[in-house]
N, C-alpha and C positions, 0 to 999 in steps of 0.2 A: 751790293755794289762795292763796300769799301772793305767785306772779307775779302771778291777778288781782286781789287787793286791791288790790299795788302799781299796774299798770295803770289799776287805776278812779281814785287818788288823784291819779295823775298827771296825767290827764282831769281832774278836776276841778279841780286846781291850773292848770292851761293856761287853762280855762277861767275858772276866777276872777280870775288875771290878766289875761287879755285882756276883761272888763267892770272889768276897775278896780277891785273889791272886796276888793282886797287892801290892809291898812294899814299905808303906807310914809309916812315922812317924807315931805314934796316936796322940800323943804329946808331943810339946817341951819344955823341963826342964827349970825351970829361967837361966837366964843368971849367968855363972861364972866367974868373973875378974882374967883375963888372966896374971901371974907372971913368969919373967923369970926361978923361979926355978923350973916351972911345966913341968913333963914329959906327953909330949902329945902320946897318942894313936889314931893317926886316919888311920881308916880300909877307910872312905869312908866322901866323904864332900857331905854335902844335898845342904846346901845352904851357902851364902854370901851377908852380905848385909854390907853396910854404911850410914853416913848422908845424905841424899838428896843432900848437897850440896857438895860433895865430891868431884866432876870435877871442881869448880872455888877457892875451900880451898887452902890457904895456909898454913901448921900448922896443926898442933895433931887434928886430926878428931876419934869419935867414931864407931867403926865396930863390928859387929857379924856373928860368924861362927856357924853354927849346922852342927855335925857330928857326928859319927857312930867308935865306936870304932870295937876292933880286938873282942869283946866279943856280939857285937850287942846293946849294950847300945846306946841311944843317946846321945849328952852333946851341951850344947850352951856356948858357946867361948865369950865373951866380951872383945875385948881388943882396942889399938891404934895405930891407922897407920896415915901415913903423905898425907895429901889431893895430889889431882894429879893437882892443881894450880899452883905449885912451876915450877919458869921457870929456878932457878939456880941448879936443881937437887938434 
């Protein structure tokens, strides 16, 4: 029962992609540096990334956000967060 579930969804995922009904970014916009006094609009988060070494950082690391506003625009997010090395919190 759950090879043909899996089978059907796959068919249909093949098939959804191939008419293009699937919803992917086309492409993503440069990157914008991220100011507290910016009102952010996010309908929907794509993705999330950081520096590679993000898990042993201690200290201001650079990260990017691409999301989806309430209007369907994309926007890529630039900003800084604190590495997750920190063992005093």
């Amino acid at each position: 029962m759950k090879y043909a579930l899996f089978a059907a969804l796959s068919i249909f995922s093949a098939f959804a992609s191939a008419n293009g009904t699937v919803n992917a970014p086309e492409s993503v916009p440069p990157a914008v540096e991220y100011n507290y006094s910016q009102h952010l609009d996010i309908a929907k988060v794509i993705s999330m990334s950081s520096a590679s070494d993000a898990s042993s950082a201690c200290g201001p690391i650079e990260a990017h956000m691409v999301y989806m506003d309430s209007k369907g625009a994309t926007h890529n997010l630039a900003y800084t967060r604190l590495g997750d090395g920190c063992q005093n919190g």
